[in-house]
N, C-alpha and C positions, 0 to 999 in steps of 0.2 A: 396748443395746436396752431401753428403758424396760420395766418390768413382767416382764422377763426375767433380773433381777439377780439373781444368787446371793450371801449373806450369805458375810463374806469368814472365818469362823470353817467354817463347810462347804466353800468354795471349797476351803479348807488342807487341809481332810480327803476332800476330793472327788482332788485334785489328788496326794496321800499316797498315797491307795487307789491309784490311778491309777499310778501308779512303783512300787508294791508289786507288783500284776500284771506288770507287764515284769520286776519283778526276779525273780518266781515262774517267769514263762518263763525266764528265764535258767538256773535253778534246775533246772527241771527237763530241761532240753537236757543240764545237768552230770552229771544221772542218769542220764538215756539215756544218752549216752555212755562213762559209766564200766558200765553194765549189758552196751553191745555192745561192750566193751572183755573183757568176763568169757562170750562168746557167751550171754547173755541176753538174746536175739532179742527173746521176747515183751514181757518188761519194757522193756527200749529203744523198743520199739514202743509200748509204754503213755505210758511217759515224754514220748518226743516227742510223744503226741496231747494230753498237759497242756500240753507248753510251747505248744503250736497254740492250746488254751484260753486259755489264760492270757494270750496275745497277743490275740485277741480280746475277750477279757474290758475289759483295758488298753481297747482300742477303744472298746468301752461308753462308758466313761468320758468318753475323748475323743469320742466323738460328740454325748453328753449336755452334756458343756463348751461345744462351737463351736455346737448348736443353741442355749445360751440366753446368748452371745455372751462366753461365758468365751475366755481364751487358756489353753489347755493347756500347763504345762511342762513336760518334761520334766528331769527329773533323772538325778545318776551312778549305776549299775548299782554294788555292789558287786560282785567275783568270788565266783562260790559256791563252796560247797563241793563237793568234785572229787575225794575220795578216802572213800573208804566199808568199815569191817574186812571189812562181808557184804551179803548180801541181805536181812536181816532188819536191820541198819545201815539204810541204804537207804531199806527199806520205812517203819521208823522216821521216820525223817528226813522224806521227804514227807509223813507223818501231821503230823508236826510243825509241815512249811509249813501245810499245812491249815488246823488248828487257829492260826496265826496270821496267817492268811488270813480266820478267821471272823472273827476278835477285829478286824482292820481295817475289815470289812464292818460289823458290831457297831457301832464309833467314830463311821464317818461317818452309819449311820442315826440315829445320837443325837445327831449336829449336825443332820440333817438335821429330825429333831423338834424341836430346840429354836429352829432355826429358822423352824420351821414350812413348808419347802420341802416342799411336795405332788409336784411335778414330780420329786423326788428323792428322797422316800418311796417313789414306785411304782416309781422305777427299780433302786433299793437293794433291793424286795422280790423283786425275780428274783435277785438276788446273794445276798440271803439262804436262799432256798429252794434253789441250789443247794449252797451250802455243808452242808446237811443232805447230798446228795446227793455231795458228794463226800468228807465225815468219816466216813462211813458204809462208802463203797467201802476210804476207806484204812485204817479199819479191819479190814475183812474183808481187804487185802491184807497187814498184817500178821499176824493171826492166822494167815492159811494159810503163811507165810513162816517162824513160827514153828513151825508144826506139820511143815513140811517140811526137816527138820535134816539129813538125811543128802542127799549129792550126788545120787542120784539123784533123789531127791523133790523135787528145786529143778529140777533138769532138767525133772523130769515137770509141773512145777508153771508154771514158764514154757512150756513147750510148750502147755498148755491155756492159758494168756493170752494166747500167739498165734495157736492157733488160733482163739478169741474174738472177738480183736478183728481178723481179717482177717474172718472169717464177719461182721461189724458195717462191714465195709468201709473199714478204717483202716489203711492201706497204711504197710509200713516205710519207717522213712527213714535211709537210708544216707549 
């Protein structure tokens, strides 16, 4: 589509981002899982509403592609990581996706300025604001992860995350 071309230096990092997301939901499906593997109800239930994110997110991306007449690849998913020593392991670890979650977001909005892509400035800037919004959360899920060292207080600590996020209307998924 004439006037609709995406600069093939952004495409690469539009298309990157894009497979980073699916792999982040992968990612975090491997958390939940190993969480309600440890009855970590609430955390499980956390986890899968990021892999839900995160798949939408991917969407984003692909929506934004086929409206300005890009093809979307898809690439290989590596297997995530799938064994974790604790909850504060875990909690770690998602911080970590995060944080190079932002630093992807980061990459392509700085193709997206050097190319001068407007259409992909404003789309990148909801990417970017949430990423504040979810570095934020993982940190706070870490610190309370850490403050909660003894069994009961990880008990107690996922029971209030589930009851959290059912009150927010985000239904387990077994």
């Amino acid at each position: 589509m004439p006037g609709h071309a995406i600069a093939q230096a952004l495409l690469t990092e539009l298309q990157r981002q894009m497979n980073h997301e699916l792999g982040a939901a992968h990612a975090y499906a491997a958390l939940a899982i190993w969480c309600f593997d440890r009855n970590l109800k609430g955390f499980a239930r956390y986890f899968y509403k990021q892999s839900a994110e995160e798949r939408a997110h991917a969407q984003r991306f692909i929506d934004h592609l086929l409206d300005r007449g890009a093809l979307p690849v898809l690439g290989a998913i590596d297997a995530p990581r799938g064994s974790f020593d604790s909850l504060v392991d875990a909690a770690r670890h998602a911080r970590a996706m995060e944080q190079a979650n932002t630093a992807g977001i980061n990459r392509a909005y700085e193709a997206a300025l050097a190319t001068k892509d407007y259409p992909a400035q404003v789309m990148l800037h909801w990417f970017i604001n949430e990423q504040v919004e979810e570095e934020a959360w993982t940190d706070e899920m870490v610190a309370r992860a850490e403050a909660s060292t003894t069994p009961g207080g990880m008990q107690a600590l996922d029971r209030h995350l589930e009851r959290y996020l059912a009150d927010r209307g985000y239904e387990a998924t077994e």
